[in-house]
C-alpha positions as CSV (number, residue, x, y, z in Angstrom):
1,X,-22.8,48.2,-22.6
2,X,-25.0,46.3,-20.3
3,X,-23.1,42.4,-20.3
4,X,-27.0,41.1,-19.1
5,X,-29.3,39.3,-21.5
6,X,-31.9,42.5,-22.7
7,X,-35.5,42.4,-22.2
8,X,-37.4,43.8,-24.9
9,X,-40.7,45.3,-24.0
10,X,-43.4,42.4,-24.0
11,X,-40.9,39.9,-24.5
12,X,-38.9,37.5,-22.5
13,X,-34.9,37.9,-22.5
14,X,-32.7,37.8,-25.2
15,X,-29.5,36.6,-25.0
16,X,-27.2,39.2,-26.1
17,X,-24.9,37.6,-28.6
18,X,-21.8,39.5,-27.5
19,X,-21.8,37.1,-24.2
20,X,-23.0,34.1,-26.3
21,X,-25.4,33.1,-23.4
22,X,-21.9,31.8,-21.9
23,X,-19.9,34.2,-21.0
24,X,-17.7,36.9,-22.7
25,X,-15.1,34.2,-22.7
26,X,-16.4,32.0,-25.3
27,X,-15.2,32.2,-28.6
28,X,-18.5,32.0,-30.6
29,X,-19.2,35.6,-28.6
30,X,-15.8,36.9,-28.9
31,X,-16.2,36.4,-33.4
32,X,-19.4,38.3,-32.9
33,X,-17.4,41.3,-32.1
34,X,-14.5,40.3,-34.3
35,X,-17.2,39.8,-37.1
36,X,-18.8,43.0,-36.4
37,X,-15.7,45.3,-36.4
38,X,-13.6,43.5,-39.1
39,X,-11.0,41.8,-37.5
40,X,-9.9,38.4,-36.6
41,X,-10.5,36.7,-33.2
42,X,-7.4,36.6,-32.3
43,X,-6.9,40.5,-32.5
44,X,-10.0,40.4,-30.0
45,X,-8.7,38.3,-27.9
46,X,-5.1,40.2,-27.9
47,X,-7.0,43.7,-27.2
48,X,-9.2,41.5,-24.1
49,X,-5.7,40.8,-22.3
50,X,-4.3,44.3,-23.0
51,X,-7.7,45.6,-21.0
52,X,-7.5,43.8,-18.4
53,X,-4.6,44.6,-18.1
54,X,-4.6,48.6,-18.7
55,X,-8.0,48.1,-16.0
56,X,-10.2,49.1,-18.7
57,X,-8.9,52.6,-19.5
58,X,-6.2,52.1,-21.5
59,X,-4.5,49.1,-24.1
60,X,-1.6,49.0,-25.5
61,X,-1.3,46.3,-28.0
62,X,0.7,44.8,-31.3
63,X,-1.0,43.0,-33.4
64,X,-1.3,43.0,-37.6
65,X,-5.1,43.4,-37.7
66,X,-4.9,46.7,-35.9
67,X,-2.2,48.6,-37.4
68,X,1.0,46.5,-35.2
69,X,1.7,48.9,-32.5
70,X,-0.4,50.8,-31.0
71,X,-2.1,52.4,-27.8
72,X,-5.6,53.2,-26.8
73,X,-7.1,55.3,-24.2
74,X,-10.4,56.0,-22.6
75,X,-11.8,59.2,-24.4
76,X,-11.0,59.0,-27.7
77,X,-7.1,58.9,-27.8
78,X,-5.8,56.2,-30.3
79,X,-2.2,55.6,-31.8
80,X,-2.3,52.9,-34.2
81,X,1.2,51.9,-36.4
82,X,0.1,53.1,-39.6
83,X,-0.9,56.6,-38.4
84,X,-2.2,58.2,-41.3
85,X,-5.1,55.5,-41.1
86,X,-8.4,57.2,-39.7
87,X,-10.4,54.4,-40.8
88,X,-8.0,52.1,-38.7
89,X,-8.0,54.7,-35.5
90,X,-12.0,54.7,-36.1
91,X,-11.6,50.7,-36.0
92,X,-9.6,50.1,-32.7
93,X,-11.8,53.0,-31.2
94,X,-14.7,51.6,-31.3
95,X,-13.9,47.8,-30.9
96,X,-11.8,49.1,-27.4
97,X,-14.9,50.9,-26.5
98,X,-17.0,48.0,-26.7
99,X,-14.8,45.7,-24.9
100,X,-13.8,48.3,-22.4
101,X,-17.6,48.7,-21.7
102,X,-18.0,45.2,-20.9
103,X,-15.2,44.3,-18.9
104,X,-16.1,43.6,-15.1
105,X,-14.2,45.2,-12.2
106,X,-11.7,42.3,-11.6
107,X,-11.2,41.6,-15.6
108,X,-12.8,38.7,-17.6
109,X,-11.5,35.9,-15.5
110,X,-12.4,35.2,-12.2
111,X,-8.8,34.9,-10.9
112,X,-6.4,36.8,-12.7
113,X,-3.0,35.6,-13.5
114,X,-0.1,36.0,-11.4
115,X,1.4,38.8,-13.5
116,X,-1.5,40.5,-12.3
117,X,-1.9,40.0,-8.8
118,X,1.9,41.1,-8.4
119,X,5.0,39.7,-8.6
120,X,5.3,36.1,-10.5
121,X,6.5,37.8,-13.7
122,X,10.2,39.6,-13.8
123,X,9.0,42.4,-11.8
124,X,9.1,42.4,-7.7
125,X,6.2,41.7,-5.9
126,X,3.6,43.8,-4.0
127,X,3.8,46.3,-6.8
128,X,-0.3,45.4,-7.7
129,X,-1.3,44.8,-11.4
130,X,0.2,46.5,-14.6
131,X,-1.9,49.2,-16.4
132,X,0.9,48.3,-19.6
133,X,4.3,46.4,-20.3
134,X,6.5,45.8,-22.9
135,X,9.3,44.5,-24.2
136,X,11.7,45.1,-27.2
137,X,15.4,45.1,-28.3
138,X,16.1,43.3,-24.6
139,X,14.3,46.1,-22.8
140,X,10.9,45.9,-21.0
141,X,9.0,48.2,-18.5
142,X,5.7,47.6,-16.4
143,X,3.5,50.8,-15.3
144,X,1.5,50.1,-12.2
145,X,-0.3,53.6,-11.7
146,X,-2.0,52.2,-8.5
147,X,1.2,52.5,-6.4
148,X,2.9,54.8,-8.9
149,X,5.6,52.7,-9.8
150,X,7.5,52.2,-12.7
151,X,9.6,49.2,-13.2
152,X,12.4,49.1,-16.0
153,X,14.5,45.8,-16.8
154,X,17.6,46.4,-19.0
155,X,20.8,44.2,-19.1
156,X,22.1,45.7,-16.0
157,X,19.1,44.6,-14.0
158,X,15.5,46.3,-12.4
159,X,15.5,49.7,-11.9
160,X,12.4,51.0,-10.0
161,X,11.1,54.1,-10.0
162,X,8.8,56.5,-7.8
163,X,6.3,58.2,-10.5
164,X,4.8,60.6,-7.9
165,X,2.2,62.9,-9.3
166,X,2.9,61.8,-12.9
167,X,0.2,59.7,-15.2
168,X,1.9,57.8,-17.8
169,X,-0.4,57.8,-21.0
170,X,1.7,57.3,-23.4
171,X,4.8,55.1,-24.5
172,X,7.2,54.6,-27.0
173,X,10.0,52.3,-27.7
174,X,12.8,52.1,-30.3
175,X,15.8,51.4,-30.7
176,X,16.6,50.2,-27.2
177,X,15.1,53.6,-25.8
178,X,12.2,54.2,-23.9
179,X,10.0,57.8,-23.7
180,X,7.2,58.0,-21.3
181,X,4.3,60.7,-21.9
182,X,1.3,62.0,-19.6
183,X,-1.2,64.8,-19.8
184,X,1.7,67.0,-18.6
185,X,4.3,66.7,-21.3
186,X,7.2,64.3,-21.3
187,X,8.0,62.0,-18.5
188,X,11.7,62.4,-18.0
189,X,13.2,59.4,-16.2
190,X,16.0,61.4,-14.5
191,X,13.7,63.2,-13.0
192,X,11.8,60.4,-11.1
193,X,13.2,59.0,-7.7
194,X,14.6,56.1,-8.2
195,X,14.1,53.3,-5.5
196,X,15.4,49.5,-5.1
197,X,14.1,47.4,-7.3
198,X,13.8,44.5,-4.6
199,X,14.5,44.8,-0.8
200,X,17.0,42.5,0.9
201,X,16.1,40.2,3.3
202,X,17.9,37.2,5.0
203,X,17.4,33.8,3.5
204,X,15.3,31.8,5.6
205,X,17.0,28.0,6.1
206,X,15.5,25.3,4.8
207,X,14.6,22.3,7.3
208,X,15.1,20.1,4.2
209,X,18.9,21.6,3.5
210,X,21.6,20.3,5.6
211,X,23.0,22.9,7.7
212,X,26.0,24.8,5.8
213,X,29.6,23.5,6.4
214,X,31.3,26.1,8.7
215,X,35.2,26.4,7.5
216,X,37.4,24.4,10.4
217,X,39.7,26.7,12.3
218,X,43.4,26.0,10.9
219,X,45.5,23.3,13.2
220,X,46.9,25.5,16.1
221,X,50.9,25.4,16.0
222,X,52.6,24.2,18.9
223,X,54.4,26.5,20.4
224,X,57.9,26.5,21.0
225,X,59.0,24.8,24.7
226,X,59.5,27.1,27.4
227,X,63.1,26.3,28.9
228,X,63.5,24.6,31.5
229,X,65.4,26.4,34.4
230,X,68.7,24.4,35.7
231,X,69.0,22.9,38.5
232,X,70.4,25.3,41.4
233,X,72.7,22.3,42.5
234,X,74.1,22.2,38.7
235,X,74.6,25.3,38.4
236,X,76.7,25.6,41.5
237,X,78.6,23.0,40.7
238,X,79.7,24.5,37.6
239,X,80.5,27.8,39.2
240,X,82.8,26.3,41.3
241,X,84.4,24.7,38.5
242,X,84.9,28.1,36.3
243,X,86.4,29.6,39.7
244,X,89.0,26.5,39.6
245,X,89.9,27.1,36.2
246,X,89.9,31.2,36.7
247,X,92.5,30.5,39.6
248,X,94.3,27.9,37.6
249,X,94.6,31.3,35.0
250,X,92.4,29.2,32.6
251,X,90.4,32.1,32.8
252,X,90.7,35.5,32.8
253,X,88.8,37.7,35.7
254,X,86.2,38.9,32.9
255,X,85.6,35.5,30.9
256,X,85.1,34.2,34.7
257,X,82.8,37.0,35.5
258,X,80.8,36.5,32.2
259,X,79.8,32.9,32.8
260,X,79.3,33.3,36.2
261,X,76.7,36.3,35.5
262,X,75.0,33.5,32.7
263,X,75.0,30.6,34.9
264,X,72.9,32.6,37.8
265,X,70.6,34.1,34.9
266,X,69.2,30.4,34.5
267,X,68.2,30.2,38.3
């Protein structure tokens, strides 16, 4: 679908009504389409922002006008909630085909959210923008096919994995379980590498932090006084006295020899 005002031959242009002559943005243009497949605004609206985010090819939305949950792809493939519906999968079809037509290359807004531009949401950065997320029962996921990465929160954390050569298509989630499809079959998740969710890297200080308080080295313990070595003079004098008293008998030749041998170990 060509998002310029048409020319009809021998006329001047006419505004297509889908833009609104203001933009696919503006509501009056966005009820056209919701007038003209039977559904509300707001279900046009949710299926813009699951686009943009699935980069045109693929949707995967929840919302009560088109069945609740449901998933669309480029080429025909619908899965709607009630899925005995054709006139439903007809619905969501064609209205994805017509807004999938129209979206521009970088989405309906000029600058795209910060989900999209990667990181700013739950998942790490640098990973590029979502083709689909979700969330239920405390577990979400985010596909980004563009660096083949699949990221998976659950109460433990991020786990990130390395989807290779796989295409995720498809995905469904219930109770607290989630089963990944492609055009191969299943997409078992213990068969993908699993990466780090997050690299570490050191903090960087802040100028406007004080600096951290280093723990003070405990009080060191005086040690114990070395002795201080007699004087020779005293000790001489004292020999002299224990050989008195060991010639007096005092004291006996080995008490004599024992002191003596104590008092020179101090010189």
């Amino acid at each position: 679908m060509d998002p310029k005002a048409s020319v009809p031959p021998g006329g001047s242009a006419v505004p297509d009504p889908f833009l609104d002559a203001g933009g696919f943005d503006h509501a009056s243009g966005l009820q056209t389409v919701a007038d003209r497949h039977g559904v509300s605004l707001d279900a046009v609206r949710h299926l813009v922002q699951a686009l943009e985010r699935g980069h045109g090819t693929m949707a995967q939305f929840n919302h009560p006008d088109l069945g609740g949950m449901g998933q669309w792809f480029s080429g025909g493939m619908v899965m709607v909630g009630r899925m005995f519906d054709d006139g439903l999968k007809a619905r969501v079809d064609a209205l994805c085909t017509e807004l999938a037509a129209a979206l521009p290359a970088g989405g309906f807004t000029e600058v795209g959210p910060a989900s999209q531009r990667g990181g700013g949401e739950w998942w790490p950065a640098g990973l590029g923008a979502p083709a689909s997320t979700g969330a239920q029962d405390g577990l979400r996921y985010a596909y980004f096919p563009d660096t083949r990465r699949l990221a998976i929160e659950s109460g433990t954390g991020i786990a990130l994995y390395d989807t290779g050569e796989h295409h995720i298509s498809g995905v469904s989630q219930a109770n607290g379980s989630l089963d990944f499809t492609g055009p191969r079959g299943v997409v078992a998740l213990d068969r993908l590498r699993r990466i780090e969710a997050e690299t570490a890297a050191p903090r960087q200080a802040d100028p406007a932090e004080p600096p951290p308080v280093q723990p003070s080295a405990p009080p060191a313990q005086p040690s114990a006084p070395a002795p201080v070595p007699a004087a020779s003079g005293d000790v001489l004098a004292t020999i002299e006295r224990l050989a008195e008293l060991h010639a007096r008998g005092v004291l006996s030749a080995a008490e004599f020899s024992d002191k003596k041998a104590e008092l020179l170990a101090r010189l």
